[in-house]
C-alpha positions in Angstrom: -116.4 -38.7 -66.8 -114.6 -37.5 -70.2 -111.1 -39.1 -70.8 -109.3 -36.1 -70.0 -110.8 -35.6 -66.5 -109.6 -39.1 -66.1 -106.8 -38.7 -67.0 -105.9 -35.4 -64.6 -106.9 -37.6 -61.7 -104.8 -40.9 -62.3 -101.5 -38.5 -62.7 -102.4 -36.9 -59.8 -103.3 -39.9 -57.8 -100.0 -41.2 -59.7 -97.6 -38.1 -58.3 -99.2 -38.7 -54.6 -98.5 -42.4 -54.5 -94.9 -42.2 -55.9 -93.7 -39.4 -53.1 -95.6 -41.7 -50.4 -93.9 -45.0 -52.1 -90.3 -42.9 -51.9 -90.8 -41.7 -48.1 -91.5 -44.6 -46.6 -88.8 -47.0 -48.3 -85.8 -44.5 -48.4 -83.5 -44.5 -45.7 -80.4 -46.3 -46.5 -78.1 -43.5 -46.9 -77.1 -41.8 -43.8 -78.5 -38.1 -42.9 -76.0 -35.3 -44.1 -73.5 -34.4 -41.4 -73.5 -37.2 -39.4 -71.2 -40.3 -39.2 -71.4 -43.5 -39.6 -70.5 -46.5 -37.9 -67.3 -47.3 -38.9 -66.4 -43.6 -38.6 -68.1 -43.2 -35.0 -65.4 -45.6 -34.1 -62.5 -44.3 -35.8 -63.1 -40.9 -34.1 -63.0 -43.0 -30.5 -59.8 -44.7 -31.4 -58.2 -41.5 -31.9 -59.6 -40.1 -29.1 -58.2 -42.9 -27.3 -54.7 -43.8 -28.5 -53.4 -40.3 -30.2 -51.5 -39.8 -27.3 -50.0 -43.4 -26.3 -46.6 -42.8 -28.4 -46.5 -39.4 -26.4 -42.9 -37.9 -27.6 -41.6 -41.1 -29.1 -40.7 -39.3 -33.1 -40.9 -43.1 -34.5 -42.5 -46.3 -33.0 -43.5 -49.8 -34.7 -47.3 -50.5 -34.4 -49.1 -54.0 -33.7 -52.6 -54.1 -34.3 -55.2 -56.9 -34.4 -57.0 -58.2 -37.5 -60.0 -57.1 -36.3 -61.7 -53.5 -37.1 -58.5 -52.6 -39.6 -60.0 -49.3 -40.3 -58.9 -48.2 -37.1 -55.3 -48.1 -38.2 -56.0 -46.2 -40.9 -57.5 -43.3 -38.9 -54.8 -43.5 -36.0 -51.9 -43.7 -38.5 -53.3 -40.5 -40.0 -53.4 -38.5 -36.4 -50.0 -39.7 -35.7 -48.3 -38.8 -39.1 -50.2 -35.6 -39.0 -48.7 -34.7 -35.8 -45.3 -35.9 -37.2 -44.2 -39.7 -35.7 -42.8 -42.5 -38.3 -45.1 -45.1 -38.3 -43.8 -48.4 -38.9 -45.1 -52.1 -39.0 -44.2 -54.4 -36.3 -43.5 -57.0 -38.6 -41.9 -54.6 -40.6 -38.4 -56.2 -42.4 -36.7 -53.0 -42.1 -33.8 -53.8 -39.7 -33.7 -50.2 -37.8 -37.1 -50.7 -36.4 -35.9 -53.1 -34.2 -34.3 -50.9 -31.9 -37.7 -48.4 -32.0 -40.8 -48.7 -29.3 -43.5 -51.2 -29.8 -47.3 -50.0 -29.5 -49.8 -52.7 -29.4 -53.7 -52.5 -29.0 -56.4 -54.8 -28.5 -60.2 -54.4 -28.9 -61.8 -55.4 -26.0 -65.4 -54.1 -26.6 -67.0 -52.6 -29.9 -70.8 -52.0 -30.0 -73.5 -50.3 -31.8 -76.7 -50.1 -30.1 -80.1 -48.3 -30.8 -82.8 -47.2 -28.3 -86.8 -45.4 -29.3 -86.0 -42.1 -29.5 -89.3 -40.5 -31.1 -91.6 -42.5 -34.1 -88.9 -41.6 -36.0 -85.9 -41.0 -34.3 -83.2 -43.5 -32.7 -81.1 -42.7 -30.1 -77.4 -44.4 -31.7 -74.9 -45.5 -29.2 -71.2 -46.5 -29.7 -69.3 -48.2 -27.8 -65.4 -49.1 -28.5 -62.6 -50.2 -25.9 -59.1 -50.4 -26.5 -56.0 -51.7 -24.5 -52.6 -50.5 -25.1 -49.8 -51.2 -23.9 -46.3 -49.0 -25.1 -42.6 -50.9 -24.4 -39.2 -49.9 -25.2 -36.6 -51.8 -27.6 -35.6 -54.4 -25.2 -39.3 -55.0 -24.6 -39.9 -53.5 -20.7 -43.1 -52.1 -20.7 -43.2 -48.0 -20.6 -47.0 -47.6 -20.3 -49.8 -50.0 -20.2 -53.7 -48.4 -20.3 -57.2 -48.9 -21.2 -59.9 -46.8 -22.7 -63.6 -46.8 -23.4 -65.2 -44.5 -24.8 -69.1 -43.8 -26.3 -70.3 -41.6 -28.9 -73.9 -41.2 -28.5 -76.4 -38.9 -31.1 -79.5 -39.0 -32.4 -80.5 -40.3 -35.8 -83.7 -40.7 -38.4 -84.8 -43.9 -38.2 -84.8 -44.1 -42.3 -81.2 -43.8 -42.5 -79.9 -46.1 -39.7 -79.6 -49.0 -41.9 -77.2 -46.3 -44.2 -74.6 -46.4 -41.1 -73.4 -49.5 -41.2 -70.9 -51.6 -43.6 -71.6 -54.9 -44.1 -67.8 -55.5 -44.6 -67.6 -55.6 -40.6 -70.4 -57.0 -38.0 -69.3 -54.7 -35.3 -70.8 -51.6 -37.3 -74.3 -53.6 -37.5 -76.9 -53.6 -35.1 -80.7 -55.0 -35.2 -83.0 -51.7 -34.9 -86.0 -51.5 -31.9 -89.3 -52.3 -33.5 -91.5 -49.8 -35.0 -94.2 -48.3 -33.2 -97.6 -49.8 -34.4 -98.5 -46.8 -36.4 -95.4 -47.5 -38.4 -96.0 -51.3 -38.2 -99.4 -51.9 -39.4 -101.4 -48.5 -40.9 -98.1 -47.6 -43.3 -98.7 -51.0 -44.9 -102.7 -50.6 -45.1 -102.1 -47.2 -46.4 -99.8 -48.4 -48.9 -102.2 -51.4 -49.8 -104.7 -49.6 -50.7 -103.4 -46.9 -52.4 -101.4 -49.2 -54.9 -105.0 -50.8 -55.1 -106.6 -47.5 -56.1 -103.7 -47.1 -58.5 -104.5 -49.9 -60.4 -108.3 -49.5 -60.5 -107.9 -46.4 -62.0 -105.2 -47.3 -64.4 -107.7 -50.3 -66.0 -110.5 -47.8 -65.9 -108.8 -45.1 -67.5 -107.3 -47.6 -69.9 -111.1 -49.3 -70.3 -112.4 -46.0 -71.0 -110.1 -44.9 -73.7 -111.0 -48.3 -75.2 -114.5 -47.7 -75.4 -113.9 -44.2 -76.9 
């Protein structure tokens, strides 16, 4: 076999391995359209508190220390629908005489299922306690929520959904089916093997002419 020949058959072997190499280890960014984690559970906070102020124009807020990126999507909803947001804690002396909302999380979990040799079925979980008092500190409302957000996603991009920033959007996946388990490897094996033998032989050959 004449170098060229040889040469037509390791690029093309080449180009085959590299798009098998790039399927099968991509899938840390998350597929387009779809959210992750962290934003799964901002969209069930909303859900669940936009309404606990109900017609109060300005109220302090209390939140916990955990899952701080909930406050950021709630104070959004509430100053797009036009309430003052301020800090409990907040030094400004007029606040004292607005309502308080505090919340708790009481549950936050991420959980995957088999849904397909490629797919996972993603579920959600968040739930939140709230409890709304006046200025002298009687309660006006007290409530819990829970809510899930459930969809399906590609098994390659699940690891893309969560932020290592915050535990509660991490979750181990369900193992692999054995196709995925033990022939992807073999296949991948082996052709890096054949890669090389040809790249030597090519290499040899050239040598030799």
């Amino acid at each position: 076999m004449d170098g060229t020949m040889m040469r037509k058959i390791v690029h093309m072997f080449t180009r085959s391995y590299v798009h098998t190499m790039l399927f099968c280890l991509a899938g840390v960014v998350p597929a387009w359209g779809q959210p992750t984690n962290l934003e799964a559970y901002q969209t069930l906070a909303v859900e669940c508190l936009a309404a606990a102020p109900d017609t109060a124009r300005a109220f302090r807020l209390a939140v916990p220390a955990r899952m701080p990126f909930l406050r950021t999507a709630l104070v959004a909803r509430w100053q797009e629908e036009g309430h003052m947001v301020f800090l409990a804690d907040s030094s400004f002396e007029a606040t004292g005489a607005l309502p308080r909302l505090a919340y708790e999380v009481e549950e936050a979990t991420v959980a995957y299922e088999r849904a397909g040799r490629k797919q996972l079925r993603r579920t959600v979980t968040l739930a939140l306690r709230h409890t709304f008092t006046g200025p002298g500190g009687e309660i006006l409302r007290e409530d819990r929520c829970r809510d899930v957000y459930e969809d399906t996603v590609a098994r390659r991009a699940a690891a893309g959904l969560a932020d290592e920033a915050f535990p509660e959007t991490q979750a181990p996946l369900p193992e692999a089916g054995w196709l995925r388990r033990y022939l992807e490897p073999v296949v991948l094996t082996a052709a890096t093997a054949v890669a090389v033998y040809l790249f030597f032989t090519l290499r040899s050959d050239t040598s030799g002419g």
